[in-house]
N, C-alpha and C positions, 0 to 999 in steps of 0.2 A: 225779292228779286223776280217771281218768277208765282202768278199766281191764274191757275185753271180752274174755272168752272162750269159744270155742265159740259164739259166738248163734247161736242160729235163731229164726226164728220167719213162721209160717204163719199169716193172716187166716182161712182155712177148712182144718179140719183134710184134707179131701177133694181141698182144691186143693197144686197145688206147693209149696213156701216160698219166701217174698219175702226170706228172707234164711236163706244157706247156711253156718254153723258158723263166723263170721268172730272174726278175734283183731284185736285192735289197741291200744295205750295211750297217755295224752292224760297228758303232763306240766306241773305247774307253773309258768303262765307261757308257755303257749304256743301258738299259733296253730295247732291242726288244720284242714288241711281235709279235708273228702270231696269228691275230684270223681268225678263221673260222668253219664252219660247220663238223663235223665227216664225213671222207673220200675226206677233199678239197684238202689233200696233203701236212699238215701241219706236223707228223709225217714221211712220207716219205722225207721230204726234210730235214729235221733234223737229219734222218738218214745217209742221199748223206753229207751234211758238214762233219759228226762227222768221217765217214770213213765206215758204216758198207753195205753201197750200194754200189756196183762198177758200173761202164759202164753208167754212167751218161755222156750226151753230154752237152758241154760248158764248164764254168769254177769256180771252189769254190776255191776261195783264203782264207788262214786262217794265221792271223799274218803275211801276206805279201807274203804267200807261197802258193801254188800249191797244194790244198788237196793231191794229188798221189805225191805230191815229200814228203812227212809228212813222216816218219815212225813212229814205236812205241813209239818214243819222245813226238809226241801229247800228248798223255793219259797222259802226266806227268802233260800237262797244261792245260787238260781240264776236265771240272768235269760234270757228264752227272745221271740225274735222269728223269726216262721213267713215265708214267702213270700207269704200272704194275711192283709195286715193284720187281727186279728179286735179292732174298735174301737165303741164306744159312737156309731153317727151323729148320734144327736138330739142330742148331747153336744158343746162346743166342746172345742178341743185343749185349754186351760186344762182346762175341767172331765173329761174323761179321764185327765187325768195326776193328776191331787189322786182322783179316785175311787181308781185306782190303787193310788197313795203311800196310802193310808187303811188297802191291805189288807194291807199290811207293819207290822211292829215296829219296822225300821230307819228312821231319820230319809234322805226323800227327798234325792234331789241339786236344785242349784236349780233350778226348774222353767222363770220364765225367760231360765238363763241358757243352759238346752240347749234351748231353743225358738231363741232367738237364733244358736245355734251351725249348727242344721240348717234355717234360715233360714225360721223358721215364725211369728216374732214377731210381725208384721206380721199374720197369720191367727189368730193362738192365741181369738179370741173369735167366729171362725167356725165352724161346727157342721160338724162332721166330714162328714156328708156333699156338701158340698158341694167337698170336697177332692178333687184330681185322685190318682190312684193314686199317684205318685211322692209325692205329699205327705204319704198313707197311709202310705207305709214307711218314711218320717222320724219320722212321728208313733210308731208301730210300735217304729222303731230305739231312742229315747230310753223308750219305755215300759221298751225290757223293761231297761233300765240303771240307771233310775229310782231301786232300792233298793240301788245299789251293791254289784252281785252277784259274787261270786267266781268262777263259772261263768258263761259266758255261752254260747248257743245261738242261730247268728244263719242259717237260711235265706233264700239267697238275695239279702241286705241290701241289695245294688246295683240290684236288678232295679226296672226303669221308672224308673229316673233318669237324667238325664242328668249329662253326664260332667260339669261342676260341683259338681251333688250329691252323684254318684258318689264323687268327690275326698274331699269331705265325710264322709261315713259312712268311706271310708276310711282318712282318719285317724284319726278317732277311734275306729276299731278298734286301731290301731299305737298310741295314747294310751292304753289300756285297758289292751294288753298291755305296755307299759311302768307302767304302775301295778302290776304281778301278777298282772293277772288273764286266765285260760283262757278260751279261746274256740276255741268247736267249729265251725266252719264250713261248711254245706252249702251245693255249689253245681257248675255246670255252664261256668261262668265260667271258660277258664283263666287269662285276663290277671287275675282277680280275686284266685284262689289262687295266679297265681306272685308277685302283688306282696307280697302280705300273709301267706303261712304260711310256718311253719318247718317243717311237714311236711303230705307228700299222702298219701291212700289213695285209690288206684283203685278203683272200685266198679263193678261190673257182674256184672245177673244175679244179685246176692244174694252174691257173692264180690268179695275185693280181693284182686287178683291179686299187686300192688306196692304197697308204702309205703318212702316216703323223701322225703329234704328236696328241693326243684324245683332247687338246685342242681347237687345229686347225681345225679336223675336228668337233667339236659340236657349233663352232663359223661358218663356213663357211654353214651345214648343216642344222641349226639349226632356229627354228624358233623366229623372230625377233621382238616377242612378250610380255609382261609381263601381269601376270594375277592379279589383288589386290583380297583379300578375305577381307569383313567387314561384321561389326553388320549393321543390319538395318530393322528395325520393329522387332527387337529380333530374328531376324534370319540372317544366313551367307548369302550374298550376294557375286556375285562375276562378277568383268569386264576387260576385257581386253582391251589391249593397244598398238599401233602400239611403238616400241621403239624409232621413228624419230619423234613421234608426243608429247608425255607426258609431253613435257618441254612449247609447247604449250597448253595441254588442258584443261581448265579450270574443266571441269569433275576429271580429275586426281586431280588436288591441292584438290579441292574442298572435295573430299574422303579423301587425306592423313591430311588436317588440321580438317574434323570434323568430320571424322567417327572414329567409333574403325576400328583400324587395325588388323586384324588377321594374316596373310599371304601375304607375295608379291614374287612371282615366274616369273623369267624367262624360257622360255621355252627350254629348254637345249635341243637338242635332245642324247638319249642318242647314246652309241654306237651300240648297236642293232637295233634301228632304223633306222640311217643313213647304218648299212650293209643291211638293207633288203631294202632300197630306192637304194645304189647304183648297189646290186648285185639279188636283187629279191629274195634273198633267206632267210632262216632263220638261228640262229648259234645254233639253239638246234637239 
């Protein structure tokens, strides 16, 4: 769906590049994410795919094509929701989403049955501006789905919700991509991209150091350890365990047959972790 190589591209030809020669490919059906830190070039380079950057060097292939050979056909097949709701205020959410739906060829999804879904039914005849931001990127979320896009481009998606909403939008990202449809992800979130991608790109700095599936990297990254928690003299105890060794050590049996068990943990690293060991840096 979705193939980069070599990008670059610089805002001022005088200034550095915001984004350094990066490769990476988005398959049918699949859940990318970018993570990285605020200003890695996760946002910029999402802009260079979708169209709204020009004068990028290299090459973005989209459904087999040549970004620049794309004309205004894209927009039919792609559906793009930023981190900053950009919404009609004087507009209710009803009348937002039919403006919308008006500038497509394809027949809308129902309007409110995705109002009711991202729990705005109750508001849809209130004027956008008076929406709290959380409600903004609901409204946001369902726009840009609206024409039942093959592509989709979602910045950010969770941000300023709470975690009910949060829930919300993320399912029905995982409902999208069981329908077939690509979804490109940016975001700084890692509990966000480990629940919902089948693959990450590190970003920082205008380069992606690592790309791979979150499970792959917290198995390859991750420490090869497991911790038991137990009762003992009325208080938690707790010991760890080489993983190549437990099936040898008699200390391990010896706790799981006669102590209480409280907790047994593998040491997962999460995705945070492994970006700040592979990249030094942090994603907040």
């Amino acid at each position: 769906m979705i193939t980069v190589n070599n990008l670059s591209f610089s805002y001022n030809k005088k200034q550095p590049k915001v984004i350094k020669g990066i490769d990476f490919s988005v398959d049918k059906g699949e859940i990318f994410g970018f993570l990285g830190p605020s200003g890695a070039g996760k946002t910029t380079t999402q802009r260079a795919i979708i169209g709204l950057l020009r004068g990028y060097e290299g090459s973005i292939q989209i459904m087999g094509r040549e970004r620049s050979e794309w004309n205004n056909e894209i927009f039919e097949r792609i559906g793009v929701a930023f981190d900053s709701p950009n919404l009609y205020i004087k507009l209710t959410a009803i009348e937002n989403l039919e403006l919308m739906a008006s500038y497509y060829q394809t027949k809308p999804r129902d309007i409110l049955k995705l109002l009711k879904r991202v729990q705005l039914y109750e508001a849809k005849d209130k004027k956008v501006e008076s929406y709290s931001r959380g409600m903004k990127m609901r409204l946001n979320f369902i726009r840009a789905i609206l024409h039942n896009p093959t592509l989709i481009f979602l910045d950010e998606p969770t941000a300023g919700l709470d975690p009910v909403n949060a829930k919300i939008i993320k399912d029905m990202i995982v409902e999208l991509k069981h329908q077939g449809k690509t979804i490109f992800l940016t975001t700084h979130n890692m509990e966000v991209a480990d629940v919902l991608c089948d693959t990450i790109a590190f970003i920082v700095d205008g380069s992606i150091p690592l790309i791979d599936s979150p499970k792959n990297l917290k198995l390859t990254y991750g420490s090869h350890k497991v911790i038991v928690e137990f009762m003992e003299r009325q208080q938690i105890t707790s010991r760890e365990f080489d993983f190549q060794e437990i099936k040898h050590s008699k200390e391990f049996l010896d706790i799981l047959q006669n102590k209480e068990i409280k907790t047994i943990h593998s040491q997962e690293a999460t995705l945070e972790d492994i970006f700040i060991q592979i990249t030094g840096r942090e994603l907040s």
